[in-house]
Every structure is written in C-alpha cells, then in structure tokens.
Wavefront OBJ file of the C-alpha trace (Angstrom):
o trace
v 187.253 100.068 150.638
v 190.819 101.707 151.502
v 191.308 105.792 150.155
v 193.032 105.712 147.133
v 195.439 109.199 147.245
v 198.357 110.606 146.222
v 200.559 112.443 148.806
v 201.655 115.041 146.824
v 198.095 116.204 145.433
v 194.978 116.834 146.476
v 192.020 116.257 144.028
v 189.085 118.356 145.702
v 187.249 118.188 142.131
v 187.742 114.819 141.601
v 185.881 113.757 145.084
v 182.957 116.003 144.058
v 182.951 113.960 140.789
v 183.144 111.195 142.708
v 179.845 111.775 144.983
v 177.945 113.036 141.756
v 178.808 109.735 139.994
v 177.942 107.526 142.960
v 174.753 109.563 143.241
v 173.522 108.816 139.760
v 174.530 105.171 140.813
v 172.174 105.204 143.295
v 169.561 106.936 141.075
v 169.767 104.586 138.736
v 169.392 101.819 141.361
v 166.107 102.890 142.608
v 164.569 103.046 139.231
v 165.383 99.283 138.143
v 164.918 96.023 140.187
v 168.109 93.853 140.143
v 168.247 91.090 137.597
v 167.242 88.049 139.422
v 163.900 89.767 140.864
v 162.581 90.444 137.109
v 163.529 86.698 135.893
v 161.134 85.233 138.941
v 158.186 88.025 137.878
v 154.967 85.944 135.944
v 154.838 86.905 132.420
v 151.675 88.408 132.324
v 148.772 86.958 130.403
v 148.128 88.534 126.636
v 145.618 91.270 126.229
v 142.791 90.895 123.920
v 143.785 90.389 120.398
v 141.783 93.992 119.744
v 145.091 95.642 121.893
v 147.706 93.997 119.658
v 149.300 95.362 116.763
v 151.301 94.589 114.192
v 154.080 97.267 112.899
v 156.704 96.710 110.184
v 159.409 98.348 109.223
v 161.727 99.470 106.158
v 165.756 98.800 107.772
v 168.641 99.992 105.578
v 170.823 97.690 104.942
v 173.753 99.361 107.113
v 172.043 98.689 109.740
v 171.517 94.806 109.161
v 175.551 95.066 108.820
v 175.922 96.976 112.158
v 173.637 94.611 113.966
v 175.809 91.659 113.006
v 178.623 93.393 114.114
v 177.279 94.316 117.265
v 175.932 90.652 117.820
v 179.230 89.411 117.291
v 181.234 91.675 119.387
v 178.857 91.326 122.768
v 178.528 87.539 121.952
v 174.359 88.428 121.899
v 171.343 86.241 120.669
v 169.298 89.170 119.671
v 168.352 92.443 120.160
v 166.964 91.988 123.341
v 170.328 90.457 124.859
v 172.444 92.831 123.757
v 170.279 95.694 125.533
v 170.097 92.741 128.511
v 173.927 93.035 128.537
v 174.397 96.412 128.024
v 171.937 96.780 131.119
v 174.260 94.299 133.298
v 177.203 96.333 132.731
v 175.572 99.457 134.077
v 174.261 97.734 136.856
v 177.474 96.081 137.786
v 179.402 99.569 138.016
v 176.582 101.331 139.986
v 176.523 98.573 142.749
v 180.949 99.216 142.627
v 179.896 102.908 142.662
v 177.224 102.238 145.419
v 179.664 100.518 147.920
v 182.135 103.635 147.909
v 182.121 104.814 151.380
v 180.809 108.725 151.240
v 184.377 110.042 152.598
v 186.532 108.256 150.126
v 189.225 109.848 148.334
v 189.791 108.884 144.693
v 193.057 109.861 142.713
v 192.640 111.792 139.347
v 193.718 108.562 137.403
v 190.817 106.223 139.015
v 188.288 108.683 138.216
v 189.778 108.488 134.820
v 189.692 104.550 134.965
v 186.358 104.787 136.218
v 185.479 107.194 133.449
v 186.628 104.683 130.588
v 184.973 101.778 132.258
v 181.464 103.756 131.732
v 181.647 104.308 128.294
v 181.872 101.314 126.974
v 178.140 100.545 128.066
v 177.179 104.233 127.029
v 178.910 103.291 123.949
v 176.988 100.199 123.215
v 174.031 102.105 124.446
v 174.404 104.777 122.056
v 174.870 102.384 118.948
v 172.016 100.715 119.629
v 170.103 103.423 119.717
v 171.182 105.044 116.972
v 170.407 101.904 114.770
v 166.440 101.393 116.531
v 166.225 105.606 115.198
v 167.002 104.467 111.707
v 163.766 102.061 111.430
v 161.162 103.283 109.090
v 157.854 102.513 109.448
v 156.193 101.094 106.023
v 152.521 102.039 105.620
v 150.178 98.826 105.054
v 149.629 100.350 101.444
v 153.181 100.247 100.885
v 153.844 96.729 101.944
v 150.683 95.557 99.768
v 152.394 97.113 97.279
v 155.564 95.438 97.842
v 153.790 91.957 98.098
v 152.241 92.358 94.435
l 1 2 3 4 5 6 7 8 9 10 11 12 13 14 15 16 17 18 19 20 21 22 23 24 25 26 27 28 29 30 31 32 33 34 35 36 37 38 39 40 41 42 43 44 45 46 47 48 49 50 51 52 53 54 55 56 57 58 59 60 61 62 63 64 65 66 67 68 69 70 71 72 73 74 75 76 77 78 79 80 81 82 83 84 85 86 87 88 89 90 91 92 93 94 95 96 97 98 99 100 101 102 103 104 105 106 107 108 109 110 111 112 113 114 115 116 117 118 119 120 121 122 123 124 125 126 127 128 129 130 131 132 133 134 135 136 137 138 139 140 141 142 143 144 145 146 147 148
C-alpha cells in the first residue's frame, strides 16, 4: 500500500492513531474466526430438554418501530442478520486495517475517512444494543395473568 502524505505537514499523532487502530484490528482478529470457518462448524446436538429454557419478554412498542426501521435500512431478515452484518462490516475494515504496512504514513483527512467509516458499524452496534437493554422480562405469573 503506497504512504499517503502531505508535503507540507507532518502528522506524528495521526500515525500513532494509526498503529493503535490497526492494533485493535488485529485484536479483534484473534478473538473471532473469519466468516466462512463458522458456516462449515456442525451445529451441535441439543442438550437435554432439563438445560432448556424458555424466557419471554415485555417489548415497548418503540422498539418494535425501531426494529423495523433498522430491518429496513440494513436490508436484514432478523435480528440475528443484522448483528451478522454489523459483524461483516467490522471485520471487513480490520482486515483493510490489518494489511497497513507498520511504517505507513496516513494524512489527517484519511484518518478522518477512516474514522467515519467505523462508526457506522459502532452506530448500528450501539442501536441494537440499546433496543436488546429495553427487553423486560415478564414473570410466568404475569403472563398467566395476561393469558386469562
């Protein structure tokens, strides 16, 4: 990959953000396979019926709203693919981040670009948890209750 730099300036603090971001790249390489090798894993076979356990939950309506919204605007099945997508996009810009070479120079307004690419993820990241923290659980009394 070819330095990026400006001739009149020298961003020193911008190179050490630079190695700090491609280190948490890294980091956050080693803790998560790649996508293909967790599609080829076996599902594993269920646990007893004793283990299992059913939960439900009281949603406010905002959130039903906000999911739609959120389904609609990453183009998602469910739940699960918008964190699957979410997840891609992180993993794409660490393995951009991982192929810096360790001497590179980067201008102020790539780290910037680079900056802006990020949060959209950590945006989507952040909605959707926000919206899981809003579940309630309902009691089993409660939900009898609710049934008569």
């Amino acid at each position: 990959m070819s330095a990026i730099t400006s001739p009149s300036h020298n961003f020193p603090d911008f190179t050490e953000l630079a190695e700090k971001l491609q280190a948490t790249a890294q980091a956050l390489l080693a803790i998560s396979p790649p996508p293909e090798e967790e599609s080829q894993k076996q599902p594993e076979p269920l646990q007893e019926a004793a283990l299992q356990e059913v939960r439900h939950y009281s949603i406010p309506g905002f959130i039903v709203k906000e999911e739609k919204e959120m389904l609609e605007l990453l183009k998602a099945e469910d739940w699960q693919d918008m964190f699957d997508k979410t997840y891609e996009q992180l993993y794409m810009m660490a393995m951009l981040m991982q192929h810096f070479e360790a001497d590179e120079i980067i201008d102020g307004f790539s780290i910037q670009r680079l900056g802006n690419a990020f949060m959209v993820p950590l945006d989507t990241l952040r909605r959707l948890c926000s919206l899981v923290a809003d579940f309630r659980p309902v009691s089993e009394d409660d939900l009898e209750a609710e049934m008569e």
